[in-house]
N, CA and C of each residue as an Amber inpcrd file, in Angstrom:
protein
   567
   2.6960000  52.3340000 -40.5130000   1.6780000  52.8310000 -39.6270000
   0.4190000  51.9930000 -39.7780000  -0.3370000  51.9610000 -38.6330000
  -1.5530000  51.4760000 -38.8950000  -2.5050000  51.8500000 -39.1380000
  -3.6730000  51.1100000 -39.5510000  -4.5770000  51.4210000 -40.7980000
  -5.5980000  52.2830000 -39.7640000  -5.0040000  53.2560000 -38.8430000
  -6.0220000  53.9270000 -38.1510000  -6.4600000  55.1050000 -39.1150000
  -8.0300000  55.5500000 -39.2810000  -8.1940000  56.9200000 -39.6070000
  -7.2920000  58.0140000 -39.0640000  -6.4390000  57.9960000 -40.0280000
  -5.5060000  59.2930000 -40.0440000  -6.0450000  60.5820000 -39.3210000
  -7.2450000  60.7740000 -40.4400000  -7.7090000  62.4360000 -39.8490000
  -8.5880000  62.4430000 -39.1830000  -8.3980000  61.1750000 -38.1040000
  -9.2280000  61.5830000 -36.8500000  -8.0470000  61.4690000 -35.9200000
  -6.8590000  60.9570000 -36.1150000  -5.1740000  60.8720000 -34.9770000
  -5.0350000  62.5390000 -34.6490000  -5.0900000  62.9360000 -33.6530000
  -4.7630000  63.8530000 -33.1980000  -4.1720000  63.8340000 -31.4560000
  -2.9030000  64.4410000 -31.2550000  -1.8770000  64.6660000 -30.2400000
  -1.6640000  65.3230000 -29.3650000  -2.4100000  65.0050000 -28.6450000
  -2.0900000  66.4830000 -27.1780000  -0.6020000  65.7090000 -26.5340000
  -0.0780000  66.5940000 -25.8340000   1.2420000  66.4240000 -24.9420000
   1.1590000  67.4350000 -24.2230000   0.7650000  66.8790000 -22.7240000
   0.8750000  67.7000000 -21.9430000   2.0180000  67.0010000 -20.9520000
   2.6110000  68.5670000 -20.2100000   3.8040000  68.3060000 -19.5980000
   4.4770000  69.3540000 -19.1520000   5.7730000  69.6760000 -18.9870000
   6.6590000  70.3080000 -18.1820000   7.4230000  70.9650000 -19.5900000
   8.5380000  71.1740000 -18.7850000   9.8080000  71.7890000 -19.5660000
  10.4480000  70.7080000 -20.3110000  10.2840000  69.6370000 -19.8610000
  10.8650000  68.3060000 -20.9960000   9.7470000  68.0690000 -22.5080000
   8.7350000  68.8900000 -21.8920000   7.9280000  68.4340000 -23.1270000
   7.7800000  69.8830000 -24.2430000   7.8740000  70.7650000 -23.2130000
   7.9080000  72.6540000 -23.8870000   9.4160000  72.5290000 -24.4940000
  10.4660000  71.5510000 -24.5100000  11.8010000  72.2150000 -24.9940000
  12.4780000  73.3110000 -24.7280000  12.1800000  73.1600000 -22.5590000
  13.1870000  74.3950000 -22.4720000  15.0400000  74.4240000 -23.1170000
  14.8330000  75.6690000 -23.0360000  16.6300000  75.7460000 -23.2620000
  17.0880000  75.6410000 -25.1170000  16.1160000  75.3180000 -25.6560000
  16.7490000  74.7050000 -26.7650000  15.2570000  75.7700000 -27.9110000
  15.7540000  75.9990000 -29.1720000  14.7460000  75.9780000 -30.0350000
  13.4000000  75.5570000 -29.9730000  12.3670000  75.3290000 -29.9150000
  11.0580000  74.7200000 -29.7290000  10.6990000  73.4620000 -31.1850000
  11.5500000  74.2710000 -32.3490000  11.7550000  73.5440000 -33.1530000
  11.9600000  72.0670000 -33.2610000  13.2550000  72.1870000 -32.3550000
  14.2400000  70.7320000 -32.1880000  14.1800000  70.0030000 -31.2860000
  12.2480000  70.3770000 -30.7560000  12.0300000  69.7950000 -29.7260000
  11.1310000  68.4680000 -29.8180000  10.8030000  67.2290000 -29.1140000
  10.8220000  65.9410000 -29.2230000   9.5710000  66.0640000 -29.8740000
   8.6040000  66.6560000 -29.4600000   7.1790000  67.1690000 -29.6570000
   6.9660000  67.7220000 -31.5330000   7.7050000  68.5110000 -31.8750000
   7.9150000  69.1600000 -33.1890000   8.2690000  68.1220000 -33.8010000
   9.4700000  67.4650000 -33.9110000  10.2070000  66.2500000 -34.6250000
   9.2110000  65.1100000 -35.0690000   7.9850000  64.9170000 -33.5070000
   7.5760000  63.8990000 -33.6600000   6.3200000  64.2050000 -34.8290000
   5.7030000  65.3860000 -34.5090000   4.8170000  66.0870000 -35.7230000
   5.0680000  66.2550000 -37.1730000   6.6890000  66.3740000 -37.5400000
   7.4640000  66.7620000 -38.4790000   7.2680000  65.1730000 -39.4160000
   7.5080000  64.2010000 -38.4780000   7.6250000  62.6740000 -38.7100000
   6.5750000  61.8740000 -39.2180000   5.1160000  62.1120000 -38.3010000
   4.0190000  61.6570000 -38.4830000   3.0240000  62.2620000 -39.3940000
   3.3380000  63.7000000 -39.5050000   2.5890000  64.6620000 -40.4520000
   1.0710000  64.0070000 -39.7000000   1.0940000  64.3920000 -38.0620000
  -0.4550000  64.4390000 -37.5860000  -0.5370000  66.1490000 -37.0530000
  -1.3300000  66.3230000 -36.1950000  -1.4940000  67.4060000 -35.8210000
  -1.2650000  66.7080000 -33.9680000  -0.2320000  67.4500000 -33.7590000
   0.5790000  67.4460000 -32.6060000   0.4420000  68.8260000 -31.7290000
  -0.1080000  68.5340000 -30.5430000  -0.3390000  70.3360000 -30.0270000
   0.5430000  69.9010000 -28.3820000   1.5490000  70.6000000 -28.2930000
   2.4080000  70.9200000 -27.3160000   1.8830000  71.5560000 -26.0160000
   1.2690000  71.1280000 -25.3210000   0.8270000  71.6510000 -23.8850000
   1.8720000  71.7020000 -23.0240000   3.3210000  71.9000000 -23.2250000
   4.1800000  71.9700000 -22.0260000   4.1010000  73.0760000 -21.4530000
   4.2780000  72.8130000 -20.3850000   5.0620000  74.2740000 -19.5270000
   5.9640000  74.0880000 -18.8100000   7.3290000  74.6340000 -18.7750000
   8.0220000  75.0090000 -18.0040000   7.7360000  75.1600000 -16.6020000
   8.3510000  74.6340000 -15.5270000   7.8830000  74.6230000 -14.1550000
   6.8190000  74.1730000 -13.3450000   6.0710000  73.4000000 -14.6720000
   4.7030000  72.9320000 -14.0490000   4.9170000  71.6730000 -13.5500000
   4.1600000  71.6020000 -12.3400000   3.6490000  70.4320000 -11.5670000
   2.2920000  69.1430000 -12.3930000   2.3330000  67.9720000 -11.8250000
   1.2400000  67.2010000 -11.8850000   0.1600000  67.9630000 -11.6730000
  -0.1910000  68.8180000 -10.3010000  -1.2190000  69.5640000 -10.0770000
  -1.8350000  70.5860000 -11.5210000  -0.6440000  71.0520000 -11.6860000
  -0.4820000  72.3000000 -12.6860000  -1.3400000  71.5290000 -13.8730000
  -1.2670000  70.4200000 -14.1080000  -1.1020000  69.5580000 -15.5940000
  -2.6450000  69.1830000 -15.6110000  -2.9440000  68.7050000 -14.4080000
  -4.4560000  67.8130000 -13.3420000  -5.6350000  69.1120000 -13.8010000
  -5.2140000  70.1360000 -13.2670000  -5.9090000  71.9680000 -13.4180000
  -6.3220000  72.0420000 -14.5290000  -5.1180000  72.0910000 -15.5570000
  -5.6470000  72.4670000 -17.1390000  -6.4180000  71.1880000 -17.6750000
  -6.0390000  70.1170000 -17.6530000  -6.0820000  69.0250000 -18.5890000
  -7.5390000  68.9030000 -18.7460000  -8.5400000  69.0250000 -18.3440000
 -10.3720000  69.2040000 -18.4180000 -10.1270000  70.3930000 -19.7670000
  -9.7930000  71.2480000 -19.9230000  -9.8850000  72.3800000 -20.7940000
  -9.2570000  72.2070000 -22.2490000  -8.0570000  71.5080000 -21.8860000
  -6.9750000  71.0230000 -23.0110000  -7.6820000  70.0010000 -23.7500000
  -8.4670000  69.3700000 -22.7130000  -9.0800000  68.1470000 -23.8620000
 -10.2170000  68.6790000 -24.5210000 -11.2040000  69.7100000 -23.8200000
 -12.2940000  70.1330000 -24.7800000 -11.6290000  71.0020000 -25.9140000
 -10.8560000  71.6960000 -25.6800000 -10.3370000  72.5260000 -26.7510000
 -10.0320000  71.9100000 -27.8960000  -9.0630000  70.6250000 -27.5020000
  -7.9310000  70.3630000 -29.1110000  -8.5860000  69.1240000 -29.5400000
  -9.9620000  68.0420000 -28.3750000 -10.1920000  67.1820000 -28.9440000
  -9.5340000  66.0150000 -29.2330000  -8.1280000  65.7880000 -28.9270000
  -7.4540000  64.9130000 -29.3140000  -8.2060000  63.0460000 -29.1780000
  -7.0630000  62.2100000 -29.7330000  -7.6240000  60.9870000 -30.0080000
  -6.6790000  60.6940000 -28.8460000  -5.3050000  61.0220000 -28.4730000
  -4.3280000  60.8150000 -27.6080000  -3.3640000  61.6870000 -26.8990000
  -3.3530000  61.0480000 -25.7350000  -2.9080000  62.2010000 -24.9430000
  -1.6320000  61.6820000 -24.4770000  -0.5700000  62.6350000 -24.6820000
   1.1510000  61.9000000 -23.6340000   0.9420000  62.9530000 -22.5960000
   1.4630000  62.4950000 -21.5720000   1.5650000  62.4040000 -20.6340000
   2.8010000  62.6110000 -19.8510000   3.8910000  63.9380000 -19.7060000
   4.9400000  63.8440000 -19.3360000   5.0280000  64.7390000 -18.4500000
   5.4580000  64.5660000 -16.9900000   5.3240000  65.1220000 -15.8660000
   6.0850000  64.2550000 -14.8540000   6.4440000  65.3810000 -13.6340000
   6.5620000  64.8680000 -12.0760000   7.3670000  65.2900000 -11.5110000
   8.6210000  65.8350000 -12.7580000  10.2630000  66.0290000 -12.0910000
  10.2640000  67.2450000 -11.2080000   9.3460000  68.3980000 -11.5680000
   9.0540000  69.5660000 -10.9030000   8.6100000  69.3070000  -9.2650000
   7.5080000  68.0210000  -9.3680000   7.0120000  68.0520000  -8.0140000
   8.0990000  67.3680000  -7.3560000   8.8030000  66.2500000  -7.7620000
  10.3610000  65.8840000  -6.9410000  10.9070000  66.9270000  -6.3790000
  11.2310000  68.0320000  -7.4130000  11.9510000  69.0990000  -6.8330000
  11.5190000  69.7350000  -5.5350000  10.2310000  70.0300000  -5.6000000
   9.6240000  70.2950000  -4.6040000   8.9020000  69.7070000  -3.6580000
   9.3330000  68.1760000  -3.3930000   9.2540000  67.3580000  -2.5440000
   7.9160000  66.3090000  -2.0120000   7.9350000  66.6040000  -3.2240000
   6.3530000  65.9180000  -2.7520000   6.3380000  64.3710000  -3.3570000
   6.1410000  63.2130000  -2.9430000   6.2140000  61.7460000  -3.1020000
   5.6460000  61.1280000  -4.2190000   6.0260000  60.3780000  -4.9110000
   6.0180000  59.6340000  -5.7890000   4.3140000  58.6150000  -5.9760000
   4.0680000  59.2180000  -5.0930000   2.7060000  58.2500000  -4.8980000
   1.5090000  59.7030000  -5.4230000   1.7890000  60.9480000  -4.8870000
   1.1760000  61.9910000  -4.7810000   1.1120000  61.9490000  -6.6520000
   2.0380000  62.2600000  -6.7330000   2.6130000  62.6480000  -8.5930000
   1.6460000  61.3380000  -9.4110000   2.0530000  60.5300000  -9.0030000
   1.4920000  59.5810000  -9.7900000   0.0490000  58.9750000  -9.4720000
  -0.6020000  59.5960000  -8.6470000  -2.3380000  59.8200000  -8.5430000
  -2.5640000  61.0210000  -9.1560000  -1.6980000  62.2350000  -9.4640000
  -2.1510000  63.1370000 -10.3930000  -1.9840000  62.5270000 -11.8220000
  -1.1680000  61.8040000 -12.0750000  -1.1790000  61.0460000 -13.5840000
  -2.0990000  60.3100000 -13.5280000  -2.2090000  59.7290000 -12.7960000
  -3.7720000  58.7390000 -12.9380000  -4.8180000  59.4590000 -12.8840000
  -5.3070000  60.6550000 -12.3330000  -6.7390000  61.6190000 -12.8770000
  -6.2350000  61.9960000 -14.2890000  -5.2210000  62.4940000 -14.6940000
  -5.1120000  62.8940000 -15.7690000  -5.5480000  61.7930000 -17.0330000
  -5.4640000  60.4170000 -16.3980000  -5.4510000  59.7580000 -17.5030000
  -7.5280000  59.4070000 -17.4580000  -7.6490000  59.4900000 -16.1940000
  -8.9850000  59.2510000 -16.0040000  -9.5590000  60.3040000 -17.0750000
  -9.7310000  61.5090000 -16.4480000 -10.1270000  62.2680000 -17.3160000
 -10.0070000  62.1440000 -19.0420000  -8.5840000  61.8980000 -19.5270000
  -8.3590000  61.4690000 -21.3140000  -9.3140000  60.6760000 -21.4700000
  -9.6140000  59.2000000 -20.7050000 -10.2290000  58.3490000 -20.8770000
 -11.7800000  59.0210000 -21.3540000 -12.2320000  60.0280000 -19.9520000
 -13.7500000  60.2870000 -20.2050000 -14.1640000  60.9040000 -21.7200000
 -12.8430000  62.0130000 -22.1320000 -13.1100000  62.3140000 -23.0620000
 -12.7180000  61.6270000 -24.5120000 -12.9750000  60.7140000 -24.2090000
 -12.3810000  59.1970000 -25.2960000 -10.8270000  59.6300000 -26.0050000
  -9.9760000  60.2130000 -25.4170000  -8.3340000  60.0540000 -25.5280000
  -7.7450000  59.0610000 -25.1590000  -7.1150000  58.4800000 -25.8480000
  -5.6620000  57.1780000 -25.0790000  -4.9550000  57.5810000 -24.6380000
  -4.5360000  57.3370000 -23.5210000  -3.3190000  57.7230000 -22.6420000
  -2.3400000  56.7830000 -23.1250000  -1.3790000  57.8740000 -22.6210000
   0.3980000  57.0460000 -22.6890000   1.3300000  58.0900000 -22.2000000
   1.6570000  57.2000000 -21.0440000   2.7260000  58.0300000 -20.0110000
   3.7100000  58.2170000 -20.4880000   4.5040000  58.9910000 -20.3300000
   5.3640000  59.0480000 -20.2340000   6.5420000  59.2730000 -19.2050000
   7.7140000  58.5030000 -19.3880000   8.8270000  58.2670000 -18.1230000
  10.0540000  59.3180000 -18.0870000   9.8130000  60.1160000 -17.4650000
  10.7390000  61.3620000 -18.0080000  12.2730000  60.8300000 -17.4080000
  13.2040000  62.0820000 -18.2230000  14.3410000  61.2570000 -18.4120000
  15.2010000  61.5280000 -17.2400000  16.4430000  60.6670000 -16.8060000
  17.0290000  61.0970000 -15.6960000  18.2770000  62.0900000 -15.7370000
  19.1190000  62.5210000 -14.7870000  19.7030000  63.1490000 -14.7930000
  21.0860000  62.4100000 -14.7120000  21.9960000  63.6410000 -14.9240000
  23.4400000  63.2430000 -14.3680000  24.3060000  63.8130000 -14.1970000
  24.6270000  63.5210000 -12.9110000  25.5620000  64.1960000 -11.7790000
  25.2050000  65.3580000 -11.4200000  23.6830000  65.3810000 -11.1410000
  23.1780000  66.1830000 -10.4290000  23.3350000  66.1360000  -8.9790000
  23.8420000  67.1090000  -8.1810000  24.2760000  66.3770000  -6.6150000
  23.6350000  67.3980000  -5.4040000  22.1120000  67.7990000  -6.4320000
  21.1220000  69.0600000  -5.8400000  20.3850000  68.2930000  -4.8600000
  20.0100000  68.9700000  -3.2740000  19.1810000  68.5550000  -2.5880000
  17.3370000  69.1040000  -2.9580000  16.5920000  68.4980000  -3.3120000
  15.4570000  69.1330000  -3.3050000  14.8360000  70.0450000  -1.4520000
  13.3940000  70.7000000  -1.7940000  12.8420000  71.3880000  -0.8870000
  12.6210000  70.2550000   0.1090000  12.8420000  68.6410000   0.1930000
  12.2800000  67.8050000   0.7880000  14.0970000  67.4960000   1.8730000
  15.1440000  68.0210000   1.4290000  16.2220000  67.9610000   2.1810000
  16.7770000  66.0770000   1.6710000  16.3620000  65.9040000  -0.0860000
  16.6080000  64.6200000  -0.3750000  17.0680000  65.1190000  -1.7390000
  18.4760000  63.7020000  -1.5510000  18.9300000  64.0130000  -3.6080000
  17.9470000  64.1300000  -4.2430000  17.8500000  65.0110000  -5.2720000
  16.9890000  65.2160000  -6.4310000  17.2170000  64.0500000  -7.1600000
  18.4390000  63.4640000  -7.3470000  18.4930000  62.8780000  -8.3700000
  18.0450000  61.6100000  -8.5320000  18.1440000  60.5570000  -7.1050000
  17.8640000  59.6950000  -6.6440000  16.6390000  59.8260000  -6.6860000
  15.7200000  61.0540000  -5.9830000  14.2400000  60.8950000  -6.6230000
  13.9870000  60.6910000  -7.3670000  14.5100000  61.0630000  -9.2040000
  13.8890000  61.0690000  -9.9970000  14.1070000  59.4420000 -10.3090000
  14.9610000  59.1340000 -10.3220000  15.2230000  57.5120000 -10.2670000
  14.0280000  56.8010000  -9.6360000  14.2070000  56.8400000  -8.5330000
  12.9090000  56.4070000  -7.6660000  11.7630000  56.0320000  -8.1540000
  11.0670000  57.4060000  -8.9330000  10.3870000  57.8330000  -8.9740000
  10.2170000  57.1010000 -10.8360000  11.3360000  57.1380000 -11.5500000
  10.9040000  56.3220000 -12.8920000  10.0820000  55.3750000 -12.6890000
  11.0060000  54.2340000 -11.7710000  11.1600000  52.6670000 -11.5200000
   9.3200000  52.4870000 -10.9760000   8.6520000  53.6650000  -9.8470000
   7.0670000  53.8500000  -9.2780000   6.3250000  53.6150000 -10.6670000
   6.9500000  54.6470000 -11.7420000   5.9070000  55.1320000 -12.2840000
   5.7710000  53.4980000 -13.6500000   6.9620000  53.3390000 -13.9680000
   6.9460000  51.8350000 -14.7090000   6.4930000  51.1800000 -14.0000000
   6.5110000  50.5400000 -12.7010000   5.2300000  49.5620000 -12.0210000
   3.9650000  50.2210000 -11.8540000   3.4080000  51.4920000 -12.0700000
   1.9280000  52.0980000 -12.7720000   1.7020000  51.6980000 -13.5760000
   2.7630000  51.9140000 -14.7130000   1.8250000  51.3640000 -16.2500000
   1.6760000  49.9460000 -16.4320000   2.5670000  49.2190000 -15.6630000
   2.5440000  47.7540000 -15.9870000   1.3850000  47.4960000 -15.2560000
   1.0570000  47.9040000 -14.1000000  -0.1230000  46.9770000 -13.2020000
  -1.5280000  47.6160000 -13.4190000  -1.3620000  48.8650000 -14.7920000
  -2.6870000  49.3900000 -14.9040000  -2.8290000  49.2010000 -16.5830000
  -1.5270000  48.3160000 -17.2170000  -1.5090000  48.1710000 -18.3180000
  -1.4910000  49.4670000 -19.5590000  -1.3410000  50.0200000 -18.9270000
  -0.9410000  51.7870000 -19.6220000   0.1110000  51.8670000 -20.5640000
   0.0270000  52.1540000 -21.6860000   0.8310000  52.7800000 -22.4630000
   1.7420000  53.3080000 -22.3310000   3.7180000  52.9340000 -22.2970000
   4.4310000  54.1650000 -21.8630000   5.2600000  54.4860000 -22.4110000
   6.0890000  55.4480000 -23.0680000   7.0800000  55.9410000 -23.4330000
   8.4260000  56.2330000 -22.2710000   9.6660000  55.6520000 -22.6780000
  10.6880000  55.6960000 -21.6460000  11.6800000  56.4560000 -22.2490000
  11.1270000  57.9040000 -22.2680000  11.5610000  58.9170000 -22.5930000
  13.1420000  58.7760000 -22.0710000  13.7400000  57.7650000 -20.7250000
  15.0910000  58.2910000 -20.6880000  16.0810000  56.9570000 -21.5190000
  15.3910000  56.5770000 -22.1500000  15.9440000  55.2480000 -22.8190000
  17.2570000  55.7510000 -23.6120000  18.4460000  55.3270000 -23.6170000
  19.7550000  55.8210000 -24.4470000  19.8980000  56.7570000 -24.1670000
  19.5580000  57.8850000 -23.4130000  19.7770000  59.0100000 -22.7540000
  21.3880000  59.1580000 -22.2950000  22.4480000  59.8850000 -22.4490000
  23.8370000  60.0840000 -21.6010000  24.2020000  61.0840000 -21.3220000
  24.9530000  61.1040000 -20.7060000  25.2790000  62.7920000 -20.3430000
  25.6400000  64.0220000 -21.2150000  25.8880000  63.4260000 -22.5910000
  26.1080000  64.3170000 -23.2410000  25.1080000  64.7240000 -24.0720000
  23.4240000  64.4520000 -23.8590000  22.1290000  64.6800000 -24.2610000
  21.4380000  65.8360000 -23.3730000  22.4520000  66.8640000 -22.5630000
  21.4670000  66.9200000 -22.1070000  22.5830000  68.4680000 -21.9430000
  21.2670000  69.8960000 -21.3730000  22.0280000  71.0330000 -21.2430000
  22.9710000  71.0360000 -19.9770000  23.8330000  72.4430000 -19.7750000
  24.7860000  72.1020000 -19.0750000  24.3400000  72.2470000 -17.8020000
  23.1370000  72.2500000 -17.6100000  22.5710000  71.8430000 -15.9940000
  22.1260000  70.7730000 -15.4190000  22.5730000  69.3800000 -16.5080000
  22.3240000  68.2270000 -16.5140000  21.0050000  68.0350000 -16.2940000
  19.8050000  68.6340000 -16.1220000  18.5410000  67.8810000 -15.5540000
  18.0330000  68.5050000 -17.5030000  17.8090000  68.7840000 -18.0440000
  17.5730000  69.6410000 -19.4410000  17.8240000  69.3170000 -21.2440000
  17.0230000  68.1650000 -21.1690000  17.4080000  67.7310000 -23.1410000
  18.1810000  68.6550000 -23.6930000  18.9470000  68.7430000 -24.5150000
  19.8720000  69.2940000 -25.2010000  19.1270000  69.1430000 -26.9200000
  19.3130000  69.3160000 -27.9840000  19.1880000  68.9860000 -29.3600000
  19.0140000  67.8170000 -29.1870000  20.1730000  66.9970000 -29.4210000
  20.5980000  65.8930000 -29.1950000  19.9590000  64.6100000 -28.6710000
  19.8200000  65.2080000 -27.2210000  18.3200000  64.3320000 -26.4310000
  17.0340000  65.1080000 -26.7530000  16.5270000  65.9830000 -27.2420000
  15.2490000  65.8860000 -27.9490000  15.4380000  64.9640000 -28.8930000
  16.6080000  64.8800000 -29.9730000  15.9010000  63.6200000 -30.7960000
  16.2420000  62.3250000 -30.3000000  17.1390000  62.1010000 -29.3110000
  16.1510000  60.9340000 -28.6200000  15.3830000  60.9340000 -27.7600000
  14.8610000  61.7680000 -27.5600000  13.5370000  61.4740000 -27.1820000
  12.1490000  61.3590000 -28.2860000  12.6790000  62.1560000 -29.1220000
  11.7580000  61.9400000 -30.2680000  11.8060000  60.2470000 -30.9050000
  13.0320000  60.2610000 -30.5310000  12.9710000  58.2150000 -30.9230000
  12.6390000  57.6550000 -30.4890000  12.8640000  57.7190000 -29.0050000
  12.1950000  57.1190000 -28.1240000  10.3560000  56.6820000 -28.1770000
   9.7660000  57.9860000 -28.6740000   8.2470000  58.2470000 -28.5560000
   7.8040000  57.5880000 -30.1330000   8.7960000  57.9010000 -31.1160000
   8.2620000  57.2940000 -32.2010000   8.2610000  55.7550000 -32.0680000
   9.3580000  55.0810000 -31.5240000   9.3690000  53.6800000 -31.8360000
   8.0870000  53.0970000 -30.6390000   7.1920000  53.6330000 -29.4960000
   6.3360000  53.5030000 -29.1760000   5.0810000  53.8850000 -30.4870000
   5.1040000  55.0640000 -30.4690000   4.0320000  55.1620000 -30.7770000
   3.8190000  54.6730000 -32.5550000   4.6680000  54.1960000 -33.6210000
   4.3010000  53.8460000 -34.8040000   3.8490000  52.8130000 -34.4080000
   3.9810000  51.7010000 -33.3800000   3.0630000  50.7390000 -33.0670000
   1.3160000  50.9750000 -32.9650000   1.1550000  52.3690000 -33.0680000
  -0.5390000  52.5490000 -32.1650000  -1.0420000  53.5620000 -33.3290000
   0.1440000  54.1210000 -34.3710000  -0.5980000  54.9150000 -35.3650000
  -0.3770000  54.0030000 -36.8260000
């Protein structure tokens, strides 16, 4: 790790159900593991069912509260579902990161993971699944052309990482996703 002041590293993660550990223990979730690992203080802002909007709303409050030094950033798959474009989602990640910034937090996105053999139409009358694809590939040309920090939460990801509704980390894919986020982030702590 690097020679950063330790006990000023502190972890917000805000996000969805990929970042709350639906379905599974909260324990064995990517968020816990990664706290368990770093021995920082890691505070879990997921929610289940939440939107970019949802994330955009709180995130002014989340940062005065916990103070953090860094903020992840995991969101969007909800607003796919509910049809709203890849450009929309990812101008709510970009206030979100604006805002971390004001309150001197580092951002680092995160690329949530994909699915498989999901063959659901979203509220937009379009594969879900193909959105979320889509919608990775948008959000990796964000961080590259704004130079952003990112975690590719679906990195080694397979079908057998995930619950039996295929869109849903399993044990399994929480800890890779927890690998995923560590081999980013021991570079920056």
């Amino acid at each position: 790790m690097k020679e950063l002041s330790l006990n000023k590293t502190k972890v917000l993660c805000i996000g969805d159900s990929l970042t709350e550990a639906y379905g599974i223990n909260s324990e064995n979730g990517w968020v816990n593991l990664l706290q368990q690992e770093l021995h920082l203080p890691i505070v879990n802002a997921g929610i289940s069912g939440d939107t970019t909007f949802g994330m955009l709303a709180r995130t002014e409050k989340l940062l005065l509260a916990h103070k953090p030094s860094h903020l992840i950033i995991l969101g969007g798959t909800n607003d796919l579902w509910f049809g709203l474009v890849a450009e929309s989602i990812i101008s709510n990640i970009h206030a979100i990161s604006r805002q971390a910034k004001y309150y001197d937090a580092e951002c680092i996105i995160g690329i949530p993971t994909q699915t498989f053999g999901i063959k659901e139409i979203n509220f937009a009358n379009q594969n879900y699944s193909k959105q979320i694809l889509s919608f990775q590939k948008k959000l990796i040309a964000y961080c590259k052309s704004y130079e952003k920090i990112n975690i590719d939460f679906s990195r080694g990801m397979q079908p057998e990482h995930f619950l039996e509704d295929k869109l849903h980390p399993n044990e399994l894919g929480q800890k890779m996703m927890f690998r995923n986020a560590l081999q980013v982030l021991k570079d920056i702590f």
